[in-house]
N, C-alpha and C positions, 0 to 999 in steps of 0.2 A: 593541464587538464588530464584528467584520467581517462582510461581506457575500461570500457565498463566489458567485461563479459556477457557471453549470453542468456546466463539464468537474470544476469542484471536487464538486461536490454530487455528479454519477456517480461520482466516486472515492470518494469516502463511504460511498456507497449500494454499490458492489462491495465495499468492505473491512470494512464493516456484515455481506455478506451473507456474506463469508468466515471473518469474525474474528469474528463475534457482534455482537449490537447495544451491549452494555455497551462491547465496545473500541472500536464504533464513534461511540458518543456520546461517548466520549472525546475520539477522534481529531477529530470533528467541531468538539467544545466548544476543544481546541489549534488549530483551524485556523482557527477564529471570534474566538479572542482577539487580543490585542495585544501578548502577550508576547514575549519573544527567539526563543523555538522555530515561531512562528504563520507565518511566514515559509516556512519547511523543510516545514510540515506542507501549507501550503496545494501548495506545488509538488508534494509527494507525493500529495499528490490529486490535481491535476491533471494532471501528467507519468506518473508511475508508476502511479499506481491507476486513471486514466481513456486516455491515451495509452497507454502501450506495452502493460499486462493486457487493456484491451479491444479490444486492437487485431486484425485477423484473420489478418494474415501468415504466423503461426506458432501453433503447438499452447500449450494452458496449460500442458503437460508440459514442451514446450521453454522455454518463457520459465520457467518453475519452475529447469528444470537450467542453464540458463544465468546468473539469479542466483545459485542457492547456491554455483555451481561458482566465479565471481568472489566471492561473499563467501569462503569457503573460503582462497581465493589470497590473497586479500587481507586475512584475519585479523579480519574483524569479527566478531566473536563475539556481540556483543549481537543485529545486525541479522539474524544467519546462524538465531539460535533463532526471531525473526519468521517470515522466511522457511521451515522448516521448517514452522513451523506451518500457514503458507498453504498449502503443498503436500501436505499433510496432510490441512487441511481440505477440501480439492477433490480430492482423493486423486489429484493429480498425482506424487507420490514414494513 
């Protein structure tokens, strides 16, 4: 198991608080392993879920419509229902 740092561990703890705790020990237990995806997960915690979501620049609104709006363009479908979800759950959409 890996050892997540702290910008990973506040990604966690945000997408915990948004997703629920069951996706978040999920998401947590894929960013602590070793497998192919641990990689992808750990940067989404730290990049996405701790850099740019808790960043204060812009509104959670904005950052909501600006990802879906590129997923949308871009045809990710899988990640596009995430994202809904989140903005959902923070009743940013």
């Amino acid at each position: 198991m890996a050892e997540l740092d702290k910008k990973q561990l506040s990604g966690v703890a945000f997408i915990s608080g948004v997703m629920g705790e069951k996706f978040g020990a999920a998401f947590q237990k894929s960013a602590s392993s070793r497998c192919l995806t641990s990689d992808i997960t750990r940067i989404a915690a730290s990049w996405a879920f701790h850099d740019a979501w808790q960043h204060e620049g812009i509104t959670a609104r904005e950052k909501s419509m600006a990802v879906i709006s590129a997923l949308i363009a871009s045809r990710q479908s899988l990640e596009l229902k995430n994202h809904l979800k989140i903005g959902s759950a923070t009743r940013i959409v």
